[in-house]
Every structure is written in C-alpha cells, then in structure tokens.
C-alpha positions as CSV (number, residue, x, y, z in Angstrom):
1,X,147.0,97.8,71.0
2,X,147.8,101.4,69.8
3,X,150.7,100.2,67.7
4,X,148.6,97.7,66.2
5,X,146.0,100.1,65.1
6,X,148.0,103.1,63.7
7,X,150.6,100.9,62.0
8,X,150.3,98.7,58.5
9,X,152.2,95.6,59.8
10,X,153.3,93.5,62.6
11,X,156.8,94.2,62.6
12,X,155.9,98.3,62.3
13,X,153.6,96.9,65.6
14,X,156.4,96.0,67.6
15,X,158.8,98.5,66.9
16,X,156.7,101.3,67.7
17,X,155.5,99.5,70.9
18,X,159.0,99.5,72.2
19,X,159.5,102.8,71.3
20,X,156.1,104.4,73.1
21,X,157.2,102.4,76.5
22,X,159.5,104.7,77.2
23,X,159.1,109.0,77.6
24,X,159.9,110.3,74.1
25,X,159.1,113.3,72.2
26,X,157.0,114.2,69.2
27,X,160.3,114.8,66.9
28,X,162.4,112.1,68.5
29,X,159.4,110.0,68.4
30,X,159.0,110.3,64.3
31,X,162.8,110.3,64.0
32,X,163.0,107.1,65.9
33,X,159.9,105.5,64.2
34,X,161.7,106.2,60.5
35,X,164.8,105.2,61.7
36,X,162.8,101.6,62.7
37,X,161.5,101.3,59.7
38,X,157.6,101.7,61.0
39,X,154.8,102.1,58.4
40,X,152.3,104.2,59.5
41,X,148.6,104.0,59.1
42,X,147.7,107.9,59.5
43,X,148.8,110.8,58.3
44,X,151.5,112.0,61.0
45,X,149.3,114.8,62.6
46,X,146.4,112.0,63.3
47,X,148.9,109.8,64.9
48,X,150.2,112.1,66.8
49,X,147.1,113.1,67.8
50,X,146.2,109.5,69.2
51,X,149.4,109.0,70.7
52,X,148.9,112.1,72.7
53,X,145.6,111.0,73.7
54,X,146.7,107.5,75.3
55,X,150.1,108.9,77.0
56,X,150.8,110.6,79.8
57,X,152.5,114.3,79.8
58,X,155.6,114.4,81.4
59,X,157.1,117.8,82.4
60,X,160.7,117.8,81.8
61,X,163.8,120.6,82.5
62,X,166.9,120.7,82.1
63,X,169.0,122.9,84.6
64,X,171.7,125.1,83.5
65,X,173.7,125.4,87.0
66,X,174.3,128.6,86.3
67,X,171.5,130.7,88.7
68,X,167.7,131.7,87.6
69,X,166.5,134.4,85.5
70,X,164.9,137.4,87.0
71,X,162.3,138.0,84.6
72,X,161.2,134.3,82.9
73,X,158.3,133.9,85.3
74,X,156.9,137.1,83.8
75,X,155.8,135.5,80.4
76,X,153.3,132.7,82.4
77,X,150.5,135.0,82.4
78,X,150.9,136.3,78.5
79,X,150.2,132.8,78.0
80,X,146.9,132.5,80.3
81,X,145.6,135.7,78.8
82,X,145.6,134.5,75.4
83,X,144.0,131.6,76.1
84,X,141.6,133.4,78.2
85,X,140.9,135.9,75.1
86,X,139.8,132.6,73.2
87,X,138.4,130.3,76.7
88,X,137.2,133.0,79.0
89,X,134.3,130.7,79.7
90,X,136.5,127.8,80.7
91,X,139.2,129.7,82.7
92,X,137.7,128.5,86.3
93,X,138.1,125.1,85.3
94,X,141.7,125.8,83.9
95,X,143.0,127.3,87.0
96,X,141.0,125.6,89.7
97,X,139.8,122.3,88.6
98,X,142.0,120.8,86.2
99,X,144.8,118.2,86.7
100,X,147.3,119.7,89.7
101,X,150.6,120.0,88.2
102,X,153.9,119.5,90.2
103,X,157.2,121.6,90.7
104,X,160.1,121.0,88.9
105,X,163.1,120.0,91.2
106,X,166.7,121.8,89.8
107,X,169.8,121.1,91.9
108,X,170.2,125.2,92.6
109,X,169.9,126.3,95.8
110,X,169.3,130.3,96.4
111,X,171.8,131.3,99.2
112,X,171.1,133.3,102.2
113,X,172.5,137.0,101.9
114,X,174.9,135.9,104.8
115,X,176.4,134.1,102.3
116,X,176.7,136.1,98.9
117,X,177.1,139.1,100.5
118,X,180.5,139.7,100.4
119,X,183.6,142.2,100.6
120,X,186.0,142.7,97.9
121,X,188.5,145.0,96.9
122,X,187.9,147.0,93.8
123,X,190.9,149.9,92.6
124,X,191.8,149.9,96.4
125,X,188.0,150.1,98.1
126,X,186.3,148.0,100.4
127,X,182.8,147.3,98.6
128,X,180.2,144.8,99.1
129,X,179.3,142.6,96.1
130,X,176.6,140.1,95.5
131,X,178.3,137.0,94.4
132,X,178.0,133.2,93.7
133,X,174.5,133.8,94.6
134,X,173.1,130.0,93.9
135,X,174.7,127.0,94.5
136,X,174.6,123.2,93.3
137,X,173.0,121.9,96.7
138,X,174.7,118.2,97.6
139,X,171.9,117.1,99.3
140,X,169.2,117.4,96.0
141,X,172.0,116.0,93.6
142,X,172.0,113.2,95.9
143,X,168.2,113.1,95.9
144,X,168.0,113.6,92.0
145,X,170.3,110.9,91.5
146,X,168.4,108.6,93.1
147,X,165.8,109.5,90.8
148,X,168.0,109.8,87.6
149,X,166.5,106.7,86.0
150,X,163.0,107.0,86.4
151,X,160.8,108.1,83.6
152,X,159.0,110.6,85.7
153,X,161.1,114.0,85.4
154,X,162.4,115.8,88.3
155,X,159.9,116.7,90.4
156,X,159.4,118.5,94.0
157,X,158.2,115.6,96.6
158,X,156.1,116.0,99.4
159,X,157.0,113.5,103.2
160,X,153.9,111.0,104.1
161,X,153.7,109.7,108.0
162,X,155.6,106.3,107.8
163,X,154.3,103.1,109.5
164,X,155.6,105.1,113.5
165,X,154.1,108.6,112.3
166,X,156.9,110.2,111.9
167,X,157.7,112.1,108.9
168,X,160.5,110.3,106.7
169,X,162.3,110.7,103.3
170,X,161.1,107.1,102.6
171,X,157.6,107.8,102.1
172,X,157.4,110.4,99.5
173,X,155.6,111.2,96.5
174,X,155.2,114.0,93.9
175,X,153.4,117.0,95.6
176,X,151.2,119.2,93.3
177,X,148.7,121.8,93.7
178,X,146.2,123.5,91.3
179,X,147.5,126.1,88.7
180,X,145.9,128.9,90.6
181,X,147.8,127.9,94.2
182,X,151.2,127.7,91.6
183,X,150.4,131.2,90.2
184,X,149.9,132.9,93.6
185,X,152.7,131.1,95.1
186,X,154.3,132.3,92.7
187,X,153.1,136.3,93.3
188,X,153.7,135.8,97.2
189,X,157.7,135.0,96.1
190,X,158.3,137.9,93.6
191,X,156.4,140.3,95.7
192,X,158.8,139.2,98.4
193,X,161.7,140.2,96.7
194,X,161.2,143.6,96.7
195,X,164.4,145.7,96.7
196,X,165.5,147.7,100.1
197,X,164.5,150.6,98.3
198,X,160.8,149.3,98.2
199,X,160.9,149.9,94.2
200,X,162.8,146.8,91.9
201,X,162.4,143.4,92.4
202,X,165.8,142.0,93.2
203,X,168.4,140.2,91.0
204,X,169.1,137.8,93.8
205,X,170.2,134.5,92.1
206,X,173.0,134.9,89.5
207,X,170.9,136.6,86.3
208,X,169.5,139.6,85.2
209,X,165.9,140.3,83.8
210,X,165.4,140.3,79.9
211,X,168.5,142.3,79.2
212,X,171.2,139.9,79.6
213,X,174.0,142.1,78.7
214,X,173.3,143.5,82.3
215,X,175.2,140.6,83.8
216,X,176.6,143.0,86.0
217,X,173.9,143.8,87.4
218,X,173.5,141.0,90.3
219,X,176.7,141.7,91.8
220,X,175.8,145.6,92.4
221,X,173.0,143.8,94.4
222,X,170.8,144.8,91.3
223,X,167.2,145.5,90.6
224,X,164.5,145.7,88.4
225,X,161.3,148.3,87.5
226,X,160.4,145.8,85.4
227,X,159.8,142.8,87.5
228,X,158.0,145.3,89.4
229,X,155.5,146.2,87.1
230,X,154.7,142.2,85.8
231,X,154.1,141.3,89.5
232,X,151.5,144.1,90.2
233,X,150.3,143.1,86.9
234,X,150.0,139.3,88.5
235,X,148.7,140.8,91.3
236,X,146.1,142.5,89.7
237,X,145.1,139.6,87.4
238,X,145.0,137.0,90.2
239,X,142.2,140.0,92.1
240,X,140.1,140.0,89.0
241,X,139.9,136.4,89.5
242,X,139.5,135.8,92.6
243,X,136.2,138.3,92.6
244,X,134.9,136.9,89.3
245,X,134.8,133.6,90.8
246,X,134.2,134.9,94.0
247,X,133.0,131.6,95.8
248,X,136.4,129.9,95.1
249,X,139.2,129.2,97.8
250,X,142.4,127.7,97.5
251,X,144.5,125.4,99.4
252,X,148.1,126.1,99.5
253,X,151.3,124.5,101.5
254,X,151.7,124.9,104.8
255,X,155.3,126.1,104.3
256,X,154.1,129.1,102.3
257,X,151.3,129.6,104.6
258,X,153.6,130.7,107.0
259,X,155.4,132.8,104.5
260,X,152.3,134.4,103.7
261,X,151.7,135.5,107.5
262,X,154.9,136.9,107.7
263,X,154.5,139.4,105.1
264,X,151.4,140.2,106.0
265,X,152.8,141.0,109.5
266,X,155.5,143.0,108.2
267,X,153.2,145.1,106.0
268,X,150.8,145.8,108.8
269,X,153.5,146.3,111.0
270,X,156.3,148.0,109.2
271,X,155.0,151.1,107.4
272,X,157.4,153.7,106.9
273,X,160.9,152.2,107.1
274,X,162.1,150.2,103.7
275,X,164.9,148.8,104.9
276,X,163.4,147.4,108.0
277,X,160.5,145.9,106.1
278,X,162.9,144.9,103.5
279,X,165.3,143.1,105.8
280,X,162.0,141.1,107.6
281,X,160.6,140.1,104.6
282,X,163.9,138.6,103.1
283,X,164.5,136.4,106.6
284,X,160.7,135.4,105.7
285,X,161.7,134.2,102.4
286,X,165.0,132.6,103.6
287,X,163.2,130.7,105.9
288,X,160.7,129.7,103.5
289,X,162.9,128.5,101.4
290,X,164.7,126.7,104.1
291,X,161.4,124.8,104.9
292,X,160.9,123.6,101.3
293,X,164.4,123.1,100.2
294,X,164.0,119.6,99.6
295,X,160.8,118.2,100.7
296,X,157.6,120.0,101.1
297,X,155.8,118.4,104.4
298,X,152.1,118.1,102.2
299,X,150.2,119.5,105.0
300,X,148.0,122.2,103.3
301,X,145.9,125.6,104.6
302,X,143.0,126.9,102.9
303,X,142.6,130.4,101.9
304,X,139.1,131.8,101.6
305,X,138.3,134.4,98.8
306,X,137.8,137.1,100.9
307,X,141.6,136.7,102.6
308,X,142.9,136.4,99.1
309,X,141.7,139.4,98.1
310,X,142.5,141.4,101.3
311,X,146.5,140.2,100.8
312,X,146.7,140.4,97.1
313,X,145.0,144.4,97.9
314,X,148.0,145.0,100.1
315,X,150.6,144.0,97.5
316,X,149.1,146.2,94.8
317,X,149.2,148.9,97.2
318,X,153.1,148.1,98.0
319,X,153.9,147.7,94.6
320,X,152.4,150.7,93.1
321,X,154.0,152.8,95.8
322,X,157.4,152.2,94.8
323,X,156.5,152.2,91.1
324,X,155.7,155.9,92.1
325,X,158.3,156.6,94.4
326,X,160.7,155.3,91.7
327,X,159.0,157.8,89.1
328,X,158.9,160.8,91.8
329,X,162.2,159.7,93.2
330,X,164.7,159.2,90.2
331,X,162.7,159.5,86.6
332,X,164.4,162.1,84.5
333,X,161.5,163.8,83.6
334,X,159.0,162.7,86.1
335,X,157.1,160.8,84.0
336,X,159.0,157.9,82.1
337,X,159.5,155.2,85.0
338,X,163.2,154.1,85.4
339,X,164.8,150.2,84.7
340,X,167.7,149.4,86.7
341,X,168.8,150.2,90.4
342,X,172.0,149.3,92.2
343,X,172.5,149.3,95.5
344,X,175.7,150.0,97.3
345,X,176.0,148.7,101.2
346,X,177.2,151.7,103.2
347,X,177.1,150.3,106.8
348,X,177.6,146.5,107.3
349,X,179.3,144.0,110.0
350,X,180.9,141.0,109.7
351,X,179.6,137.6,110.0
352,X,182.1,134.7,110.9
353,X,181.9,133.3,107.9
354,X,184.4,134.0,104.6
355,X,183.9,132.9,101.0
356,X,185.8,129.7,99.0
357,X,188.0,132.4,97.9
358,X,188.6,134.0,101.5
359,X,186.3,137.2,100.7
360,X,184.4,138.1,104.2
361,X,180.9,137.7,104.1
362,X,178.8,140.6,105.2
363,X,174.9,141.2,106.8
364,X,174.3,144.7,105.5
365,X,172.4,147.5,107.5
366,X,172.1,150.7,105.3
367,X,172.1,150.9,101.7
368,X,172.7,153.7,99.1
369,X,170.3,153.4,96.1
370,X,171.9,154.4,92.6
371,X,170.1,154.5,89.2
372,X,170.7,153.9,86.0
373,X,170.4,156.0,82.7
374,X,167.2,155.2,81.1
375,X,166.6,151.7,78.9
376,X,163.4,150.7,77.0
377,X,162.2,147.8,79.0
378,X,161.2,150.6,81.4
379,X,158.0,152.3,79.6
380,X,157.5,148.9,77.7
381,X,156.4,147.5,81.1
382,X,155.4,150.5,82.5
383,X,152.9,150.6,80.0
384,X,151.4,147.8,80.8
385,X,150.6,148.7,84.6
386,X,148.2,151.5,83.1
387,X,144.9,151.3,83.0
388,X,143.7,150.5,79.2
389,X,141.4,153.1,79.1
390,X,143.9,156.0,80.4
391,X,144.9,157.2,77.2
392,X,146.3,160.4,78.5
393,X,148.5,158.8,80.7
394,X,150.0,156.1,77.8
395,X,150.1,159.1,75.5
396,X,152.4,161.3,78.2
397,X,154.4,158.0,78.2
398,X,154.8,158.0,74.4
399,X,155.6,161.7,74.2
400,X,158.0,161.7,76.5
401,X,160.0,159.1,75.2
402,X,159.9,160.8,71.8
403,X,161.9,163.6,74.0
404,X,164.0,161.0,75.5
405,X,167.8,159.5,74.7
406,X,165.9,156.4,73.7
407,X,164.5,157.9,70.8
408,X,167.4,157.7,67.8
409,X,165.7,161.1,65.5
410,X,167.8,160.3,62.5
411,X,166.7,157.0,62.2
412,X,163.2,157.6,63.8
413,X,163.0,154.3,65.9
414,X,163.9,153.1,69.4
415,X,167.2,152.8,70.7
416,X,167.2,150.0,73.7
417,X,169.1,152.5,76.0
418,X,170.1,156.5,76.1
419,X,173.9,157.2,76.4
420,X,176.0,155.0,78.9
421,X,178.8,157.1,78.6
422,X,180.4,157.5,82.9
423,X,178.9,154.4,83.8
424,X,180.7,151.0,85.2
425,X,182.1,148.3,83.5
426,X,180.7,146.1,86.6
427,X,177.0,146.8,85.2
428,X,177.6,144.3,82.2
429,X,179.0,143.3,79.0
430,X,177.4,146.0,76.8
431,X,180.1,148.2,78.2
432,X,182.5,146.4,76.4
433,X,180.8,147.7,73.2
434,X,181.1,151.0,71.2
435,X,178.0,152.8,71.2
436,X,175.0,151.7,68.8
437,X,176.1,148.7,68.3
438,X,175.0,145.6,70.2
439,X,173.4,146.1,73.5
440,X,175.1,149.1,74.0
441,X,172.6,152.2,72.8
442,X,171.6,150.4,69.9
443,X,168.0,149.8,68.4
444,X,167.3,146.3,69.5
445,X,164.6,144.8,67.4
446,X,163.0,142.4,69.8
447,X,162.6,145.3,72.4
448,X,161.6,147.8,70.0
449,X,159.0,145.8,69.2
450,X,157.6,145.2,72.5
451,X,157.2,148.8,72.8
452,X,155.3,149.0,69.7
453,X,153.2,145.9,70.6
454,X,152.2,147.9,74.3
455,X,151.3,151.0,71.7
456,X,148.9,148.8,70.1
457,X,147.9,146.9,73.3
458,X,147.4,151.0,75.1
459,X,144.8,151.7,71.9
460,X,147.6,153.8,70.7
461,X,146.7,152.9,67.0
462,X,147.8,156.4,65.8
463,X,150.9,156.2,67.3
464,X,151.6,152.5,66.9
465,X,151.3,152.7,63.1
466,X,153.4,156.1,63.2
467,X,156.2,153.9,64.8
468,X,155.9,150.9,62.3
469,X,156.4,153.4,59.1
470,X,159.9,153.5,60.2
471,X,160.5,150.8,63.4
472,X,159.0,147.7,60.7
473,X,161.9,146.0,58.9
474,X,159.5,146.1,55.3
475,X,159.4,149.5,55.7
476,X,162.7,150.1,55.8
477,X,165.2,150.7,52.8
478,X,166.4,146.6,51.7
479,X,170.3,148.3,50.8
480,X,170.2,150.2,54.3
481,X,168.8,147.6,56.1
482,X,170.9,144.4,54.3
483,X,168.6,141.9,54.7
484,X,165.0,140.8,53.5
485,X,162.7,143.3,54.6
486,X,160.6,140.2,56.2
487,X,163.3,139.0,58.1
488,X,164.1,140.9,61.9
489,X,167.7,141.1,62.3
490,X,168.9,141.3,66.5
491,X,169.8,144.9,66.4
492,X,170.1,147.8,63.9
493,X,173.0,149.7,64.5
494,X,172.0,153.3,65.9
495,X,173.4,157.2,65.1
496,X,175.2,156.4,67.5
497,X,177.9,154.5,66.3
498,X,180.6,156.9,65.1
499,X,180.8,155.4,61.3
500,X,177.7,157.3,59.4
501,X,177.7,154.7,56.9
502,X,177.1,152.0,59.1
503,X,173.3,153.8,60.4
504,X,169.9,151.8,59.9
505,X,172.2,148.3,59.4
506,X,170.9,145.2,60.6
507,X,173.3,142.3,62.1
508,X,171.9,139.1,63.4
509,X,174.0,138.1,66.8
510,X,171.6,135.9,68.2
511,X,168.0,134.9,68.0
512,X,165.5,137.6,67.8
513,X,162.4,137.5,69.3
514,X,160.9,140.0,67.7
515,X,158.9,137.3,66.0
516,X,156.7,136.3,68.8
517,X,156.0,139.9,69.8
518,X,155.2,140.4,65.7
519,X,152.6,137.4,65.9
520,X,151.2,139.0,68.9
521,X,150.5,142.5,67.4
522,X,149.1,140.7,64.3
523,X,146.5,138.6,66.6
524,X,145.6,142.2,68.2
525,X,145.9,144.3,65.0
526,X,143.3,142.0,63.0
527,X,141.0,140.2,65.6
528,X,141.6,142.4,68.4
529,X,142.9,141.8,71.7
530,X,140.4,139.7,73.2
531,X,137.8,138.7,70.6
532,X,135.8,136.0,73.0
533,X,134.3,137.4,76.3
534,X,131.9,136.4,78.6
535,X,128.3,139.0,78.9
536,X,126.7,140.3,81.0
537,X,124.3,137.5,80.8
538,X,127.0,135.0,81.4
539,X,127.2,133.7,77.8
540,X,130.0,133.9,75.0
541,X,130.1,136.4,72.8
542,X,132.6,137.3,69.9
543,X,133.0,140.7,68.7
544,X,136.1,141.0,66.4
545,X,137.5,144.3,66.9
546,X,140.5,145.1,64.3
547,X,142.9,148.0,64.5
548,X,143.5,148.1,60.5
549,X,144.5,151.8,58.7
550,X,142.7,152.2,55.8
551,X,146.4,152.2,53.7
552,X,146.0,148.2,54.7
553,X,142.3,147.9,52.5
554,X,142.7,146.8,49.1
555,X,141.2,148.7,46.4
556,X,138.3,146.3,46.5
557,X,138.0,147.5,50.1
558,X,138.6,144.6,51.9
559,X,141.4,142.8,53.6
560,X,141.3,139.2,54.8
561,X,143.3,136.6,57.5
562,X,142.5,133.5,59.2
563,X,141.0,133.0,62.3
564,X,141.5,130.3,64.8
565,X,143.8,128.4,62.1
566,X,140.7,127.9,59.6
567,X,138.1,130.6,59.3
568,X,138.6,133.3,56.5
569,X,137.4,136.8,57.9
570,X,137.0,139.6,55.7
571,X,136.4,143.1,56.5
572,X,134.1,145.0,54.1
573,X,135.3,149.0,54.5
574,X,133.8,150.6,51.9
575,X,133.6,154.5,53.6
576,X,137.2,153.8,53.9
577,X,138.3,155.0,57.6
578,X,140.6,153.0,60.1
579,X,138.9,150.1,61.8
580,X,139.3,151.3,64.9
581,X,137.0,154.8,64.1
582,X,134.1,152.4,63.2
583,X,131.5,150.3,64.4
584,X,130.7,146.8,61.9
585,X,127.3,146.6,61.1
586,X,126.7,143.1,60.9
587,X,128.4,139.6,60.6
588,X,127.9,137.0,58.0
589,X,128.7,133.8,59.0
590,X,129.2,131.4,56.0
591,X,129.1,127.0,56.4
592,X,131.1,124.3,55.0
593,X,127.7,124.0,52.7
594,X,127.4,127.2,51.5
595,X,124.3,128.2,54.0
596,X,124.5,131.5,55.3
597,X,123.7,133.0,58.9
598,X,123.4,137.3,58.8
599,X,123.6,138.7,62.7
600,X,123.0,142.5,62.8
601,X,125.8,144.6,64.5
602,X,129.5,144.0,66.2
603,X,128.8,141.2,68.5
604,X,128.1,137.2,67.1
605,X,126.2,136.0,70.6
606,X,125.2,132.4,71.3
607,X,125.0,129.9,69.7
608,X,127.0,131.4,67.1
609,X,130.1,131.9,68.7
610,X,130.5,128.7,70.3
611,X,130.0,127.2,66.8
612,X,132.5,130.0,65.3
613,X,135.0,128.6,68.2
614,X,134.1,125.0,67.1
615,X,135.0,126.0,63.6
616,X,131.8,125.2,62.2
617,X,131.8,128.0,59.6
618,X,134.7,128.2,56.6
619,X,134.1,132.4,56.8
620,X,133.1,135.2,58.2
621,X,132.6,138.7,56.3
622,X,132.3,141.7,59.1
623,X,130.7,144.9,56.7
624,X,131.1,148.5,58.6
C-alpha cells in the first residue's frame, strides 16, 4: 500500500515493496531504489519521511572484537542536553514514558582481574600487566549465530518460565527498560569502576578514553580523570531529575538491583581504605556481570525517588572526593586536575591459573599509584564539573593553564600535552613520535577546541574569544597554516618540534572532530546555551541569549543566523557592546504573512514560544 502511493507505476510498486520487506537504510534504501529503476512520487525528503513513519527502527552495531572504549558512553548525555535545551517540557516523557529500548548484544566478554592480571617480564623485572582484557565469549557467538538471520539486530534477551516453571533459554525475548533505567544503569557501572586509588575510572577492557594514542595505557592497569568527571556529571544530571520530577520511580533488573546493594554496602561500610573498597566493589561488578552475561532473568525491583536520590548523593560525594584528592594529591600546581594514572601492583599472589601464552595470572593486594605529566582533556572536563556560575574557580582553571606546559606561547594556542620527555614507551604510541607533532605535545585541533567550547560553556566569553584570535583556523595566517582557513586540520604542529619552519602547520592524519565541537560553540555563541526552559509557572519560555563581540556586528549593527533550521534572528546592537554585557529590550516576532507580534523584554513566554518552536514565524529581530 505504501509502495503504491509514493511511486508513479506498478512496476516502481513492486520493486520498492520488495525492497522495504526487509531492514535497510535511508542511503542503501535510495541507492537500491535507483538501481531498481523506481519512479518516485515525492520529493526524496517526503518519502523518506513516510517511509520512516510506517517502519519500525531497528538498532543495529557492529562489534569490533577488539575491547570497549573507556570514554564513548560519556557523549549520551551531550546528546540529551541538547534536546533538553530545545524539549525541556517533554523530557519526562522522553526518559520515562517513551518506547523502552533494548541492549545491544556484542560477542565481548569483560574478564575477571583473575584473568588479565598477569606477570611478565620487562628488561629483566617481574611486573604485573593488564592484558587481553575482553574476550570473544563462545557461548554468545553461539547464541548470536542462532540469531544471525533475523532482521531484528542483536539484542540482550531476557528467560520467561517455560510450560514446568523453570527458567529456560527456549523462552526468551528481547528485554528492555526505559531510557532513564538505561542511563542509571549505566552511572551505577562507571561509578563502579572506580580506580584503587579512589580517583580515575579504570581502563579495564582493552581501550583508552578519547586519546587513543594512550594505548598503553590499559596494560599499566590505567585510569582516567576524565571518566571521572563525566560520571559525576551523570550523576548530577540524573539528581536534578529525579527531584524535578520528584513523584517518578524506576524499575530496574533484578541483576543490577543486587549490584546496586552492594555498593551501597561497601560505601556505608568501607570508609577510609581505597583499596578495600576498591577490591569489593570490583567482585560486585564481576559478579554482576556474571549474572547478565547472557541472559538477563526479567525479574525487575522498583526504585522510589527518594532511594534514588539518597544513592546517586553518595556517588557524587565519592566522586568528588577523589576528583579532589587527585587535585590535592598529584596536580602540579594544585589547581589544574590531572588525566592519566597508572598503577603498578606491588604485593600480589598467585592464582592457579596461567595465560594462553604461559604468563601467570595474578590477584593483586597493594598498588602504587603513578601520574602522568599533564594533558588537556584534564581541565577540558574538569571544567565541566564546576558550577556555571563559579567564575572564579573556571578563571583560576584558565589562568593556570596559561602558566602550564600545555600552553605553546609562541604560537598562542593549546598543545594537547606538556613535555613527555622520561616517560614509557608502554603508555602508547605517541611515544613513538618527535615532539609537536602528532599526539605527542602537539596542538590537537579537536581537543583544542573542546577547551575553547567549555570557555564558552563556563561564561568565559572574554577569554573564549581571546583563545579563538589565535586557536581558530580563519584566524590564522593561510601560508602558515597550509590549508583553507575554514577547513580544521588533525593537529598543528607545535614549538616543539625541533624544525622552526615547520611551527603553526596543519596536517590532516585522520578525521577531526573539531567540527562537531565548532557546531556546538556556534549553537551557544548565537542562541545561547539553552534557549527553551521551563518557568517558574511551569510554562515554556524562550529567551535567546547570544555571546556575540561587537567585532562580529556589521556596520549596520546587526548580525543574523538561523534558528531551529528555518527562522532568521537578527540582533539589533546599535550602542555597540558584546551581547553578553546587555539585556534585549524586546522581541519581534514576524509570520509567514507579514503580521507582526512586538513582546517587551528578553523572554518570548507562551504561546509564543511554542509557536516559535513550531516554526510558525519566518523571523525574529531581538533589539538591545
């Protein structure tokens, strides 16, 4: 019936039938339909729009056998902030009462430390290493193979009673939970992995955080600051919410309400000893994941509001203890948090079990923490665990940095590490690089970026637009920088490298994604960084709140951009200050027809901003 109504003929009928009967994707789906010969109806963004309507999404992965990333979860919540700075009035339903979502089944298997702890000989000493961390279990490529011709992606499954009452791998069907159970389950795991040091989050499966040039990293038994600071950031998001909506539960496995007790035990029980706390918790987890290796049981426990709370209060307390032991402990300077911790096993015993490769596996019992010289990522996320309104704090962040080895004076932007002269070739492959160039003490674009984007998201304006005049590619000199000023190259080699002529040059390795991070800081620098709220009165308001410098007004004091896709905003400055010094004065809010609607002040309340969100207005001109 769809075929027939978006396409011109019969034939163009049945070919797309066949080919909408089975999963596809938007691309493969045009590709496929051209190849066919199909004669389309609609323009291809209303077809895909009523294909999307009549189909079912299928979550699909693809995994890379290789271990999991320590820092991928940490861009979830970016993504439900932004749509909470446009939907903050639908965000309940989002997380609580929309379609439950699954779990995504991969054939890795996180070992046990009694089995990647191990004992190897490096230059003639005994050492413990962390290695082939996650395996390719049998048992799920057995179980994902019996699925491997189903259209229904790999998903987690959940055991039903059979016809006895016993529990059996023949009932099953796809377990899923609400998005709010999936984000807490996800806090209680990273909160788990705290390192014995109470400080990082561990880099226990194979993979570093975001700098993947630190693939050394997990084998030092390696941890990350960073990973810290985006789960007491989850922490503290998941509070706020759980207060704003303060009547709302959850229901959550049984498995990980288990889990749950157990850290909560070891928290109120184990207050002043890291290790021992850190050795509980990780049996916790291993069990855990033990329980749910293969089949979750589908037996749920509810948690009230007031229990959430109370937990999720304990973890922000944990967390932000060893973000400040970490700073009191083993910062430079006392103020600019560290990245990277290893962790070298000083007393351990032997278990009976040896590796594929005849290296002894170890249980360790003490541990020697050792840190790192000083990288980026460490104030970029630090700055994100202050309070927005702290502007002293942020500012003794910025300022010391600017006194730091990260900061490259001759070039006047942000190298991605200070010196790693001394340190070991086991950390990772930047080591295997001259310094300033590559990963190695460099100026990495994509993290250079984030740190100017947490400037701007601190209220740092002054300092954020001090750091673009010479951090933004079109600032910089075309014949230094050898490429289109609008294009972001991966790095720009440093004064560090030892050839002068080589300084301020860009090179483009990989990727960047300094792109996204660039799109982000746009959003915030001209609508601000969360232009839809909810009142006090419990109604939506918009109040557009630009961080523009007056060098960005055109002589007809104005600049413009496009709002939600379609609406033109223009800002009327004609005192001539930065946006962020003033107030507006009022909103005009211009139809489709012409018709006008003038609102006096900053903030466009009811109806008007629904219809603004609804796109029922071409423009909007904000005067100050």
């Amino acid at each position: 019936e769809l075929a027939l109504s978006v396409t011109k003929d019969t034939a163009s009928a049945h070919a797309l039938a066949a080919l909408l009967k089975r999963p596809f994707r938007p691309g493969q789906l045009f590709l496929d339909a051209y190849n066919k010969g199909v004669n389309f109806t609609l323009s291809p963004p209303m077809f895909l729009d009523a294909v999307a309507a009549a189909s079912t999404q299928v979550y699909s992965a693809n995994y890379t056998h290789e271990g999991f990333w320590a820092d991928h979860w940490t861009y979830d919540l970016d993504q439900i902030e932004s749509y909470e700075a446009i939907y903050p009035d639908k965000l309940e339903y989002a997380m609580f009462d929309a379609p439950k979502i699954p779990f995504y089944m991969s054939s890795g298997t996180v070992q046990p430390r009694d089995f990647k702890y191990v004992e190897v000989n490096i230059q003639g000493e005994n050492v413990i290493r962390q290695y082939n961390s996650v395996y390719d279990d049998p048992e799920k490529l057995g179980q994902l193979n019996d699925r491997i011709t189903k259209p229904d992606g790999f998903f987690e499954l959940a055991v039903i009673p059979n016809e006895k009452g016993s529990f059996g791998t023949n009932y099953t069907y796809v377990y899923t939970v609400a998005p709010i159970t999936k984000l807490f389950l996800l806090c209680v795991t990273r909160f788990s992995l705290l390192d014995p040091s109470g400080m990082g989050i561990e880099m226990e499966a194979n993979k570093p955080g975001w700098n993947d040039a630190m693939n050394g990293l997990p084998g030092l038994l390696g941890s990350g600051m960073p990973e810290t600071c985006e789960t007491l950031r989850l922490v503290r998001w998941l509070m706020q919410t759980f207060r704003k909506f303060s009547k709302r539960s959850i229901s959550i496995p049984i498995e990980l309400a288990k889990f749950v007790d157990d850290i909560d035990h070891a928290l109120n029980t184990i207050q002043d000893d890291d290790f021992k706390y850190w050795d509980t918790v990780a049996t916790a987890r291993e069990s855990y994941r033990f329980a749910v290796r293969l089949f979750f049981k589908g037996e749920e426990a509810t948690l009230s509001n007031d229990r959430l709370v109370t937990i999720l209060s304990k973890y922000e307390k944990k967390l932000a203890a060893g973000i400040k032991k970490a700073i009191d402990e083993y910062s430079p300077d006392g103020i600019i948090m560290p990245t990277y911790f290893a962790h070298d096993v000083i007393e351990y015993e032997y278990t009976p079990y040896e590796s594929y490769v005849h290296q002894k596996f170890v249980r360790a019992k003490k541990f020697k923490t050792r840190v790192f010289p000083l990288f980026l990522e460490g104030p970029v996320r630090q700055l994100k665990t202050i309070a927005r309104d702290d502007g002293n704090a942020m500012t003794a962040i910025y300022d010391a940095v600017l006194k730091s080895g990260i900061y490259d004076a001759p070039l006047q932007q942000y190298k991605i590490c200070e010196s790693l002269e001394g340190q070991p070739i086991e950390m990772g492959r930047m080591m295997a690089f001259t310094p300033g160039w590559l990963e190695n003490e460099s100026i990495w674009l994509h993290m250079s970026f984030k740190y100017y984007l947490e400037l701007l998201r601190g209220g740092l304006y002054d300092q954020f637009w001090h750091a673009m005049s010479t951090g933004a590619p079109y600032n910089m000199q075309v014949e230094t920088y050898g490429r289109s000023p609008l294009e972001c190259g991966s790095f720009i080699v440093s004064s560090a490298y030892p050839d002068k002529n080589l300084w301020g040059t860009s090179f483009l390795a990989r990727l960047s994604g300094s792109t996204a991070e660039f799109l982000s800081m746009w959003l915030i620098i001209f609508a601000g960084q969360q232009p839809f709220k909810i009142s006090g009165a419990n109604t939506l308001e918009l109040a557009l709140k630009p961080a523009i410098p007056v060098a960005l007004f055109k002589d007809d004091n104005t600049v413009s951009f496009k709002f939600l896709g379609k609406i033109d905003v223009t800002y009327h400055n004609p005192n001539r200050y930065d946006t962020w010094t003033m107030i507006a004065k009022r909103n005009v809010l211009t139809k489709p027809d012409g018709s006008t609607v003038t609102l006096t002040g900053p903030i466009i309340l009811e109806p008007y901003a629904t219809e603004v969100r609804n796109l029922e207005y071409d423009a909007i001109d904000v005067y100050y």
